[in-house]
TIFI-810476 format. One line per 10 residues: their letters; for each residue x, y, z of C-alpha. Coordinates in steps of 0.05 Angstrom, whole numbers. Layout:
a) X:Y:Z; ...
//
This chain:
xxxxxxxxxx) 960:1301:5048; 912:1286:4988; 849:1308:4994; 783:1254:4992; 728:1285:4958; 669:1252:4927; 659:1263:4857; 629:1219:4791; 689:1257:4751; 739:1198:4744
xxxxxxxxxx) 811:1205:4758; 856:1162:4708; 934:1180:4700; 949:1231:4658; 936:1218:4592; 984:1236:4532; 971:1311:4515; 920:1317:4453; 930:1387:4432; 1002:1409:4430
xxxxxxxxxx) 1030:1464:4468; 1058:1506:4404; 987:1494:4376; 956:1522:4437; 1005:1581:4440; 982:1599:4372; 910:1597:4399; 916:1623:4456; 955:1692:4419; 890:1695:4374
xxxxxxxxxx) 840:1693:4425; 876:1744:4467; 878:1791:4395; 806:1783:4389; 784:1794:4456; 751:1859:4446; 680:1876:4489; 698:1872:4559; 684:1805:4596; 625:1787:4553
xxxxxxxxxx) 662:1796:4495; 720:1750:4522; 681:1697:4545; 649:1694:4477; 710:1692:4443; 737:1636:4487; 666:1604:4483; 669:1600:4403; 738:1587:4397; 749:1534:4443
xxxxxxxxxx) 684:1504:4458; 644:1503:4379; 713:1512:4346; 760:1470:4372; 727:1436:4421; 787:1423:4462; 740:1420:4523; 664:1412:4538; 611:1458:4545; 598:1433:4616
xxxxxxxxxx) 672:1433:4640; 677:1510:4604; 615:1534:4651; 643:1488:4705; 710:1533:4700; 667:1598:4686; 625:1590:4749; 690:1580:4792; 727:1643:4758; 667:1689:4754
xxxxxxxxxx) 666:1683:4843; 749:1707:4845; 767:1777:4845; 807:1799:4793; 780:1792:4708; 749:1732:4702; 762:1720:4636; 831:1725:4643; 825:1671:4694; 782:1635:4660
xxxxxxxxxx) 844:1638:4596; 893:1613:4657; 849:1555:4680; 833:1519:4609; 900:1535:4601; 922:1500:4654; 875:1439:4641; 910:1425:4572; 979:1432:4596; 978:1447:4673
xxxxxxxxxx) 1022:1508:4706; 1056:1512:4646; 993:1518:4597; 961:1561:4651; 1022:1614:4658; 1021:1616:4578; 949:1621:4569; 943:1677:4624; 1004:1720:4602; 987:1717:4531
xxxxxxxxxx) 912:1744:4544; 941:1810:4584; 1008:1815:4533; 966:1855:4467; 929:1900:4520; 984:1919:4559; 1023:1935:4495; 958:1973:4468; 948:2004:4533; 1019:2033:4537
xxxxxxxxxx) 1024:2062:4472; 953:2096:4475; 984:2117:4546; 1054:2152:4515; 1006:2182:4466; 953:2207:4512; 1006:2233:4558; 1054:2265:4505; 1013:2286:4443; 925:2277:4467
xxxxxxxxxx) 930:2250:4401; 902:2175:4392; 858:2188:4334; 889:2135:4289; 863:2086:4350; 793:2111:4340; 787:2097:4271; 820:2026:4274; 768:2009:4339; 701:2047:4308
xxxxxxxxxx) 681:1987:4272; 699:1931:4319; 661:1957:4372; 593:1945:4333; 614:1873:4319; 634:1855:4383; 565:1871:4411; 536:1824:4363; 586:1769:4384; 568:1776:4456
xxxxxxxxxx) 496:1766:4451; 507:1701:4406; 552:1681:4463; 495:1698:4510; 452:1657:4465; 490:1602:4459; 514:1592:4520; 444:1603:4546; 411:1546:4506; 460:1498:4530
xxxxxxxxxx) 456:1526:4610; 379:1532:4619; 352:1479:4608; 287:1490:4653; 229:1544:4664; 266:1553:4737; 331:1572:4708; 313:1611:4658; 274:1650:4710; 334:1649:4759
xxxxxxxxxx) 373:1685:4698; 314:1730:4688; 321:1750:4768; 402:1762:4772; 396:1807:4698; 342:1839:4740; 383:1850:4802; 449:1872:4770; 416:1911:4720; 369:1948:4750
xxxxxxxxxx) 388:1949:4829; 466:1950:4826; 459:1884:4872; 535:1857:4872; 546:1804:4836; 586:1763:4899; 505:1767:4926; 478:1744:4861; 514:1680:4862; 510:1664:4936
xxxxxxxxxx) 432:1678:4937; 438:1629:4865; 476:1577:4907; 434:1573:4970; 377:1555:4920; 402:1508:4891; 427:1476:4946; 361:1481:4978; 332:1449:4922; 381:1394:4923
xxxxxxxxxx) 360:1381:4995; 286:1372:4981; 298:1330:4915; 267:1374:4866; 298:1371:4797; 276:1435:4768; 352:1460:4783; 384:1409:4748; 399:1435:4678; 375:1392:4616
xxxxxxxxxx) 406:1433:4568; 414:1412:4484; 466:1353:4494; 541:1379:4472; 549:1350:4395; 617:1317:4383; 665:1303:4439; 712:1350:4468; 798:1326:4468; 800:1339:4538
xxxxxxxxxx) 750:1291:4557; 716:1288:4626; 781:1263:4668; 820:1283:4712; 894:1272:4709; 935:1248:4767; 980:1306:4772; 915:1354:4775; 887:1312:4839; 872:1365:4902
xxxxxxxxxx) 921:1362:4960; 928:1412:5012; 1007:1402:5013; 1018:1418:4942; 965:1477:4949; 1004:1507:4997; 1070:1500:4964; 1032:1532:4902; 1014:1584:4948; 1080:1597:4977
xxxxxxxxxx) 1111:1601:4903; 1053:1645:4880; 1055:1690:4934; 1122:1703:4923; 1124:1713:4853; 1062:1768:4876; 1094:1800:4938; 1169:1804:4937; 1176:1857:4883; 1125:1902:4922
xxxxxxxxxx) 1184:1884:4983; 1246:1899:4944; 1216:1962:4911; 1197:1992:4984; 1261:1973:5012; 1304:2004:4952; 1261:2076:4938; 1210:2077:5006; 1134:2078:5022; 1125:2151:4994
xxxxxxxxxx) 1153:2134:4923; 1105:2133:4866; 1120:2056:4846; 1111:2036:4918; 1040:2076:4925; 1017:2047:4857; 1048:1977:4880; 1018:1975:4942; 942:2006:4926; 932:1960:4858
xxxxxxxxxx) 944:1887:4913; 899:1912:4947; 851:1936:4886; 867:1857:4861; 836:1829:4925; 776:1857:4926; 747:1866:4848; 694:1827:4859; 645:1827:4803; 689:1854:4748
xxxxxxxxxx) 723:1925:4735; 655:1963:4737; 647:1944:4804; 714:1975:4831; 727:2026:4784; 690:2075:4814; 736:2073:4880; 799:2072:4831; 778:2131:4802; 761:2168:4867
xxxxxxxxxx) 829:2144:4901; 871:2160:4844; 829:2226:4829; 813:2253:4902; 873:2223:4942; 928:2207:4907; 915:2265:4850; 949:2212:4804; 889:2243:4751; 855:2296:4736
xxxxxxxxxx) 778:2295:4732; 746:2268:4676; 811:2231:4658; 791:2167:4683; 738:2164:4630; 789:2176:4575; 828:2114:4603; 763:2071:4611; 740:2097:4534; 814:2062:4512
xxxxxxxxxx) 811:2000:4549; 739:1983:4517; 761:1996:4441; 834:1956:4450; 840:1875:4468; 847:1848:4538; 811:1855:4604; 771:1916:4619; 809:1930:4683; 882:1941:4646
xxxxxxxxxx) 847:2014:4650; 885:2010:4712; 954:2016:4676; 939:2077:4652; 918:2105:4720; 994:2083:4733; 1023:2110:4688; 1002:2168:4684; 1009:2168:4757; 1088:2156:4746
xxxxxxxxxx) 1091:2200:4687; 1065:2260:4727; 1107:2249:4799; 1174:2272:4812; 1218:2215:4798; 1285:2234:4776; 1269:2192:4709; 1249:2209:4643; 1175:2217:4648; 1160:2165:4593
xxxxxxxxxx) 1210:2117:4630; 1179:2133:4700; 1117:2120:4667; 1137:2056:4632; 1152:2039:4703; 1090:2049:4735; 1053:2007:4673; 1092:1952:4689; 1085:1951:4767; 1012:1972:4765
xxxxxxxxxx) 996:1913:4715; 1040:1868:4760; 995:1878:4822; 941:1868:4779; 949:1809:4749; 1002:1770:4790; 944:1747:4837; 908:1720:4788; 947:1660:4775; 952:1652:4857
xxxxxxxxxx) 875:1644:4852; 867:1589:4802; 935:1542:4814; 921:1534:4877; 840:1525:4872; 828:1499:4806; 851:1421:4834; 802:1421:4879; 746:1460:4830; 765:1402:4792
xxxxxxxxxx) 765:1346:4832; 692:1385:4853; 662:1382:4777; 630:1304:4784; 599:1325:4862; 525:1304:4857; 516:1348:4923; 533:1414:4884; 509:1394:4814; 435:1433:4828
xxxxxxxxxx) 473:1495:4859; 529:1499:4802; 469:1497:4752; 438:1557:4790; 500:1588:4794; 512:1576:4719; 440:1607:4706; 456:1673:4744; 513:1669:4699; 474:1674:4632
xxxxxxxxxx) 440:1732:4667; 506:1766:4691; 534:1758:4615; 469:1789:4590; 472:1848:4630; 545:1853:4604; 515:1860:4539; 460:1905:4544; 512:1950:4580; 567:1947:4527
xxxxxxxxxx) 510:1954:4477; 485:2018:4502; 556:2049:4499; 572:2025:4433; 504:2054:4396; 500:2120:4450; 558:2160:4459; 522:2178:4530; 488:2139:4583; 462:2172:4651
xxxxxxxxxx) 442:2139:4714; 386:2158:4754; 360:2118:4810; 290:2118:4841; 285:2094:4907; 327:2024:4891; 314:2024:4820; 369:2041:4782; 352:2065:4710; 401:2076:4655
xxxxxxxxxx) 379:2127:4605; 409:2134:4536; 417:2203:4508; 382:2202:4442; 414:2261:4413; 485:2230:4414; 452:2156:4375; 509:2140:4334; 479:2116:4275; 532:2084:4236
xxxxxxxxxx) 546:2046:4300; 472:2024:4305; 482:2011:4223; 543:1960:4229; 519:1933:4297; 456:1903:4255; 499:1882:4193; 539:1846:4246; 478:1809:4277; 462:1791:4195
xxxxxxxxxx) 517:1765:4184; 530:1718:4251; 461:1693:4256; 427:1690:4187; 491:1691:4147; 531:1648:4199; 593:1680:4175; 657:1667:4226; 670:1718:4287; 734:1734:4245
xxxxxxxxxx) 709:1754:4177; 646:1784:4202; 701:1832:4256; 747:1840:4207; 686:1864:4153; 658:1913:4204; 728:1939:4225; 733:1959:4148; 676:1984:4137; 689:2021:4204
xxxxxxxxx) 745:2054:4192; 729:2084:4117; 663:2108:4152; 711:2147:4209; 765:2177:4155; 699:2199:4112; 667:2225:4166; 714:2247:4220; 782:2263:4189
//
C-alpha cells in the first residue's frame, strides 16, 4: 500500500545516477578518516565535504536529513553518513556509506584496545592525535557557523538556538525534550500564520547533483517498510539468537550482545547522554571494568575517527578479554569488539531504511516546514553546545561539574590549561577563517606541528 502524503517535493522516476558509486566510496572512506571531534566534528566534516565541496546535495535537504537523524537513537552522524548515502545510491549507497564511517574506528578502537589490555602502552596514539584535536575544534565551530547562517534566518530562531544551547548546556535538559518543545512551537506558529519560524536563510549558491526530487523507488509505502523491517531486524537480531542458543544467557558474548540492543534503543541524544549508565552497568554490575577505566576508553574514542559511542567496543572487549572463556584472551576479546559493535550499530540502518522514504516524501510538507525550521534552529544550538564541550576538553585536561539548584556549571581547572593545545587551536581558527585554508591541510598542519610538540615535550 503506498502511502499519500502531501508534499511540494516532486516525485519524477529515478533519474540516472550523477555521482558514481566508486566515486562515492572514495568519499565516503575520506570522510569517515577525517571524522575526528565527536558528532560536531562529523557533521562538519560531512557538512564541508558534501554540502560546500561537492555539493552532491543541498543545504536544505542535508538539515532536512540532520533534523530526522539527530531524533533516532543511536550516533547521528553515522546515520546521517547512511541516509545521504542512501539518497545517492539507495540501500546499497546507504549500507556503504554507514559501514565505511564505523570501519577506521573500529579498527582504531581495537588496536588501542589489544594495547590497552596487553601493554597500557598507547603513547604513539597520543602523539599522532595531540594535534588533531586542536584543529578539529576549530572545524566544528566553522561548521556551527556555517550551518548557522544558512539555518537562522530570523531574530526568533536565532533566539530558539540561544534557548536549547541554554537548556542542554547549562540544565542537562535531554535533547529528545529540546526538539519536541522546538516542534510544538513551530507548529503552533504554523497554526496562527506567523512567519517568524520560517527560516530565510543566505540562498544555497550553485545547485546541488541530487537535486530536490524524489525518485520512484524512494516513494513511502508501508508494505515495503515492513519488509525493510523484517530484513533489518533480522540482520540485527538473529546473531544475538544463534549466539544464546550455541554458548547460553550467562556467556560473556551473550551479556554484551544482549545489554548493547538494548543500549542502541535508547541513546537518545548522543553517547554523553547514555554513557554514564554504560559505565555504571559495566562498572557496578557486570564488573566488565574497573573504575576509572571507562574514562581511559572515552579519552581513545575522542582522539581516533568514528562515532563517539564506539567507546562501547572497548567496554566489550575488555569485557571478553577479562571473562573466562576458554579462548585466547585477545581472541575472546576480538570477539566481544565485534558483537558489541554489532548491537551497536546494526540498528542503525533499521532506523533510516525503513524511515528515511517517508522523511523524504515529508521534506516538501508546508504543514511541518515552520516546525522543521525550529527543529533545525535547536539544532545549531545542540551543535554549539557540542563545541563548547569538546572545546573545553581539548584546551583543559580537567573539567568538573557542579550544579546549583538546576543550574549545571562546568568549571575548567586552570592549572591543567594546556597551552600548546590553546596555541594550535588559535592557529587553526587563522588559518580556516582568515587564511581559508582547506579542513585537510589546515588538520594535517596542526597534526604536525602536534606531534613534534609531544616527542619534544613528552617523550
Amino acid at each position: 500500500m503506498t502511502v499519500s502524503v502531501k508534499s511540494d517535493a516532486p516525485s519524477t522516476p529515478d533519474p540516472a545516477p550523477t555521482v558514481s558509486y566508486r566515486e562515492a566510496v572514495r568519499v565516503w572512506i575520506r570522510v569517515a578518516a577525517l571524522s575526528f571531534g565527536g558528532p560536531a566534528g562529523q557533521i562538519a566534516v560531512m557538512h564541508r565535504i558534501l554540502v560546500d565541496e561537492k555539493r552532491w546535495i543541498s543545504e536544505s535537504r542535508f538539515v532536512h536529513a540532520l533534523n530526522y537523524c539527530m531524533l533516532l537513537p543511536g550516533p547521528e552522524a553515522q546515520q546521517l553518513a547512511t541516509y545521504v548515502g542512501w539518497l545517492l545510491h539507495r540501500a546499497k549507497g546507504g549500507l556503504t556509506a554507514g559501514l565505511l564511517f564505523v570501519l577506521p574506528g573500529f579498527l582504531s578502537i581495537l588496536v588501542l584496545s589489544i594495547l590497552y589490555a596487553g601493554f597500557r602502552d598507547v603513547h604513539a596514539v597520543e602523539a599522532l592525535f595531540f594535534g588533531l584535536k586542536p584543529a578539529v575544534f576549530a572545524v566544528v565551530v566553522e561548521a556551527v557557523v556555517r550551518i548557522g547562517q544558512r539555518s537562522l534566518g530570523s531574530r526568533t530562531l536565532i533566539g530558539v538556538a540561544a534557548l536549547a544551547f541554554i537548556a542542554i548546556f547549562f540544565f542537562a535538559i535531554p535533547f529528545p525534550f529540546i526538539v519536541i518543545t522546538a516542534a510544538t512551537l513551530g507548529l503552533v506558529a504554523n497554526r496562527f500564520g506567523l512567519a517568524t519560524f520560517r527560516s530565510a536563510g543566505p540562498e544555497e549558491v550553485g545547485a546541488a547533483l541530487l537535486g530536490d526530487q524524489i525518485g520512484e523507488s524512494a516513494r513511502p509505502s508501508f508494505r515495503k517498510a515492513a519488509k525493510t523491517a523484517v530484513i533489518w531486524l533480522t540482520v540485527w537480531l538473529l546473531p544475538l539468537g544463534l549466539l544464546t542458543l550455541a554458548l547460553g544467557q550467562q556467556h560473556i558474548l551473550v551479556q554484551e550482545g544482549v545489554f548493547f540492543s538494548k543500549v542502541a534503543t535508547v541513546t537518545f541524544g548522543g553517547a554523553y547522554a547514555v554513557l554514564a549508565y554504560v559505565a555504571q552497568q559495566a562498572v557496578d554490575v557486570f564488573g566488565w571494568l574497573q573504575p576509572g577505566e571507562m574514562l581511559d576508553g572515552l579519552g581513545l574514542a575522542e582522539t581516533t575517527p568514528g562515532p563517539l559511542i564506539q567507546v562501547v567496543q572497548f567496554v566489550g572487549f575488555l569485557g571478553a578479554y577479562r571473562a573466562e572463556t576458554g579462548l585466547n584472551p585477545m581472541l575472546s576479546g576480538f570477539l566481544g569488539a565485534l558483537v558489541t559493535t554489532w548491537a551497536t550499530f546494526a540498528p542503525c540502518f533499521l532506523w533510516i531504511f525503513v524511515g528515511a522514504p517517508f522523511i523524504e516524501h515529508l521534506r516538501g510538507n508546508r504543514l511541518l516546514s515552520s516546525a522543521l525550521s525550529a527543529i533545525s534552529a535547536a539544532v545549531v544550538g545542540v551543535i554549539l553546545n557540542l563545541a563548547v564541550w569538546f572545546g573545553l576538553h581539548v584546551i583543559f585536561g580537567s573539567i568538573s561539574t557542579r550544579w546549583i539548584g538546576p543550574l549545571r556549571l562546568l568549571i575548567p581547572d586552570f592549572a591543567s590549561l594546556d597551552v600548546a593545545a590553546l596555541a594550535l587551536a588559535t592557529l587553526a581558527f587563522f588559518l580556516l577563517f582568515r587564511l581559508k585554508l582547506s579542513m585537510l591541510a589546515t588538520l594535517g598542519l596542526s597534526a604536525v606541528l602536534g606531534i613534534l610538540y609531544y616527542y619534544f615535550q613528552f617523550v
